[in-house]
N, C-alpha and C positions, 0 to 999 in steps of 0.2 A: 447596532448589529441586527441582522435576519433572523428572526426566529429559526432554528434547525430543522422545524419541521418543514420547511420549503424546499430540503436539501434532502429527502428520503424519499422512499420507494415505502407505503406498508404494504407488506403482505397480510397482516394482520392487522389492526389500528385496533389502539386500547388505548384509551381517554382515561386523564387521571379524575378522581371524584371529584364533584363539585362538592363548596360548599357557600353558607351566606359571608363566610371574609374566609380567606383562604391564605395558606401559605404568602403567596405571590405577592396578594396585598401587604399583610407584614414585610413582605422584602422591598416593597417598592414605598412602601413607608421609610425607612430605611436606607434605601441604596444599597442594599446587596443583594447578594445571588440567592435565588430561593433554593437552591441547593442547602445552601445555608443555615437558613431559616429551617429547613426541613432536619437538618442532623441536629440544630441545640436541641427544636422542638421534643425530637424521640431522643436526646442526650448521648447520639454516637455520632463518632468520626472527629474529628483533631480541629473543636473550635473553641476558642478561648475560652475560659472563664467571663472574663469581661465581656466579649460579645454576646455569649448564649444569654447572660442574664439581663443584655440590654435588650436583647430578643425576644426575653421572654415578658420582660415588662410592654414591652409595645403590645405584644399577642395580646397578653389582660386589654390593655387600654382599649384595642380594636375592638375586643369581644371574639375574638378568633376563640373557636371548638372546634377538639378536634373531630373528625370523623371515625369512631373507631373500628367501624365495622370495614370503612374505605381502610384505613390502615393496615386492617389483618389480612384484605385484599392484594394489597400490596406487598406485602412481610411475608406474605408465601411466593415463593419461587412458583413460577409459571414454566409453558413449555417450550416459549417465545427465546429464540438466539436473536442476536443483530448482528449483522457484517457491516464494517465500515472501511469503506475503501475511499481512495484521493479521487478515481475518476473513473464513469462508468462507461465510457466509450471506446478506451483504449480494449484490444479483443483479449488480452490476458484477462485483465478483472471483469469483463464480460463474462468470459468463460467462465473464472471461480465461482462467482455468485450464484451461475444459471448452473454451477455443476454442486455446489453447495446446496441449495435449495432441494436439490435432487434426493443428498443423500440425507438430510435433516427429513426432510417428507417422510421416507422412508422408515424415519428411527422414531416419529413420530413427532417432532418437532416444526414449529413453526417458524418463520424467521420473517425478520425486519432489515430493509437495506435502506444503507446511510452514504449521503455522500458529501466529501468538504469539499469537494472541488479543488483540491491539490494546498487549500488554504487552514494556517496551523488552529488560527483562531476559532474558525468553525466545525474545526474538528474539536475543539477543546469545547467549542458549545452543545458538539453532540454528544460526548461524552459524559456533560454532565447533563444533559438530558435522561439521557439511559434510566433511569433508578425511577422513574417516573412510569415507566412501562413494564416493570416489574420482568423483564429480561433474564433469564437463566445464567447469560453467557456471552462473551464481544467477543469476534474476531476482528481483528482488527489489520491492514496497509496502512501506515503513516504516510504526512503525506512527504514532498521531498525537501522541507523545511523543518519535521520535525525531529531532532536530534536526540532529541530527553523524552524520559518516561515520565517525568512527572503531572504533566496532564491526563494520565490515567490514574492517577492514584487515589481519585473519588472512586475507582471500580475496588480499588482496595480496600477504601474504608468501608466500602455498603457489603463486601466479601463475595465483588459479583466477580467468577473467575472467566480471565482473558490470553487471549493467543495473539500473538503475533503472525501474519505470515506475508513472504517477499519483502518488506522493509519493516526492519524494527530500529525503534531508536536504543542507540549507541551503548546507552549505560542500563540496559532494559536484563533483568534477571529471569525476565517472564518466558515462559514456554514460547519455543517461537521452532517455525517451519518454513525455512531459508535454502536459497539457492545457490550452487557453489561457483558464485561471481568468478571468480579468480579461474579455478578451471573452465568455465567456458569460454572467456577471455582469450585465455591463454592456447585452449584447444583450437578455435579457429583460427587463430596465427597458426599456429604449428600444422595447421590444415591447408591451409593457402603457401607455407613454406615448402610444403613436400611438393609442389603442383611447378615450385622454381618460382614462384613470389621471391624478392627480396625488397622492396621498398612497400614495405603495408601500413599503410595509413591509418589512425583510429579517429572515427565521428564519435564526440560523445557529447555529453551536455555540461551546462557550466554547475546545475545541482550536482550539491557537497553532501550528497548521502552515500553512506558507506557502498551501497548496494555499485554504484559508478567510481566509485574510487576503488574497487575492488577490480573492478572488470578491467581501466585503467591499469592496473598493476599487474593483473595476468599480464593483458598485452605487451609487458613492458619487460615482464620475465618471458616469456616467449621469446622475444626478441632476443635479448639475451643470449636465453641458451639453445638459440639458433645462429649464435655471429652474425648478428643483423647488427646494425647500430640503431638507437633511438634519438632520433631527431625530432624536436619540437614542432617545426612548421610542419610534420605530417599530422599533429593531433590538433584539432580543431574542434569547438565547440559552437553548438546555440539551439536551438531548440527539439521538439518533438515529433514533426510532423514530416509530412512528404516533401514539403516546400522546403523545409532546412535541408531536408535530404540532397536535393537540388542544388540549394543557393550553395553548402557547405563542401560537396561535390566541383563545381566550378571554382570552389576558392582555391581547394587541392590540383585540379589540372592547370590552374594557371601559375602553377610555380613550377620553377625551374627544376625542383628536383621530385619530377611527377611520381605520385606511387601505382603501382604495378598490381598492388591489391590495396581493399577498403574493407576493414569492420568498422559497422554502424553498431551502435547502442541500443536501437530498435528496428526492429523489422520494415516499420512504417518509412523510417529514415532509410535505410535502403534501397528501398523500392524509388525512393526519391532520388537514389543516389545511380540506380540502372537507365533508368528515363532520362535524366541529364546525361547519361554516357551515350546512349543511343543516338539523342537528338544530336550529339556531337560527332558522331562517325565513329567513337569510339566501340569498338567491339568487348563483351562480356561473352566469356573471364580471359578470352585470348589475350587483350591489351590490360583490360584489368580485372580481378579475382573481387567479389564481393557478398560478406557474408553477413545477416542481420541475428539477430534477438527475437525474442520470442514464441518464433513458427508460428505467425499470425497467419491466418486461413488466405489473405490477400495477397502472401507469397508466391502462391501456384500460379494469380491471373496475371503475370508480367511475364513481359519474354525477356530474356530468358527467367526462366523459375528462379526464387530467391532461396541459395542453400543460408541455413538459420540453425543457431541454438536455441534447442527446446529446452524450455524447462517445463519437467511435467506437472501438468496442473492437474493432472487424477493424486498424483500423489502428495501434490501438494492440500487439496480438498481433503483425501483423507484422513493424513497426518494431522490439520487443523482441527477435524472433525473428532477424532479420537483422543487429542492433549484434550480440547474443552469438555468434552462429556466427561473424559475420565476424574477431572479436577469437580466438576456437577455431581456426578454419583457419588464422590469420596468425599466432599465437603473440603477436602486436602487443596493445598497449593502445590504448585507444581514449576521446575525451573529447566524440564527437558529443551534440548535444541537437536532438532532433525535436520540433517542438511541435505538436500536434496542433487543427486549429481546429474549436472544438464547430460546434452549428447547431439550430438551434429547430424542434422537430417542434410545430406545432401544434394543438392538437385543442380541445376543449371546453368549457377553462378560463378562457379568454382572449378 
């Protein structure tokens, strides 16, 4: 696997101490994780009996010392946050980060950005990273694979406290600052309903994260409790991008029972899904009503403009920014959930 550190942005860079054998070595003497090796060594965090003391016998053998002045370095909390998000191109987590950095500057905090690349493993490699930079605090996007908390639970052990925000995994007790899926879902149907929609289509993806199964499920109570019927061939899946928006678009006009409106999952997908209607003679929103996710700033440059649910990313930044510091200054954990309510910007689609 990649080192983590190939997969971040420092705004800061803080190198763990050297020494003449070092952690690392014991773990690679060994075969495990120098995480590891690092909790028998200072004798916290949940590792056997039997391994710490096979751990500690190899450390003798090698002549591993420790560094203690490096240690006390690290054993103090610094002013360093990290954000770790699945992917930094999409213009939601764009924004968060550049809007995060903003308000940490501010409070006097530095921060470090991380990214898995949408992949579980690499996030679990940056997490256990972390304890090595001596970090304040994680905010954390899982990515759309990860289900369980248990891959943070090294931020438990070292008592590094963490946020969740836009997707947390599923059995997660942690403070988290979440989007209310379901009602925006469910408001842009009932928004393209009032306009005389009745066959609305939903684009979504085939990721199983609550966050799309939620949205799903508005769509599906809108429907609903609008006397629509829900019909399976209007909901279609496959990826993220303008090109799905497209391909996924043409899949829905070439069935017989054509929809008359489209919610897309993402902003991006929409815009993919206007251009395909256009190149088609298809007129937007006269022939069909289309509404996206996000309010990605790329919605204004199509004609027509793309009407989208926002979800605010100020309040989403500062709710994240406010659960972590308050759990830093208090030493305390924390199991708040803020839900944040979208809201329908409408423009040209609709």
């Amino acid at each position: 696997m990649e080192s983590s550190r190939e997969h971040f942005i420092f705004i800061h860079k803080l190198e763990p101490a050297k020494a003449n054998i070092t952690i690392k070595d014991v773990a690679r003497e060994l075969g495990i994780h120098h995480v590891t090796v690092s909790r028998a060594l200072r004798d916290t965090g949940s590792v056997k009996k039997e391994t710490r003391d096979r751990i500690k016998q190899k450390a003798t053998e090698l002549g591993y010392k420790p560094n203690r002045l490096a240690q006390n370095f690290r054993n103090k909390r610094s002013n360093v946050l990290a954000v770790v998000v699945p992917d930094l191109r999409p213009y939601f987590f764009a924004r968060f980060v550049s809007d995060f950095m903003e308000i940490a500057k501010e409070q006097g905090y530095s921060v470090m950005i991380f990214q898995s690349g949408e992949k579980p493993e690499m996030e679990k490699d940056i997490i256990n990273s972390l304890m090595e930079y001596r970090v304040s605090g994680v905010v954390a996007s899982v990515t759309k694979d990860t289900l369980h908390e248990h891959p943070f639970d090294v931020l438990k052990e070292d008592n590094i406290p963490f946020v969740f925000f836009d997707r947390a995994p599923e059995d997660s007790c942690a403070p988290q600052v979440l989007v209310d899926n379901f009602k925006g879902a469910y408001d842009a149907v009932t928004a393209m309903v009032k306009t005389g929609k009745k066959r609305i289509a939903y684009i979504s993806t085939h990721y199983q994260h609550q966050i799309f199964r939620d949205r799903l499920a508005g769509y599906k109570q809108a429907l609903k409790d609008n006397n629509l019927p829900f019909k399976e061939e209007l909901v279609v899946q496959g990826g993220f991008f303008m090109k799905d928006g497209a391909d996924l678009a043409q899949k829905l006009m070439a069935q017989e029972y054509r929809p008359d409106g489209i919610l897309a999952v993402r902003d991006e997908i929409g815009i993919g899904v206007i251009k395909y209607l256009k190149k088609t003679g298809i007129r937007v929103p006269e022939d069909v009503a289309v509404i996206g996710f996000d309010n990605d700033p790329m919605g204004i440059a199509c004609e027509p403009e793309l009407t989208t649910v926002q979800q605010s990313i100020p309040s989403m930044v500062s709710g994240s920014f406010e659960l972590l510091v308050g759990q830093i200054k208090s030493g305390m954990p924390a199991n708040h959930k803020r839900l944040i309510q979208p809201k329908i910007i409408f423009r040209g689609s609709v």
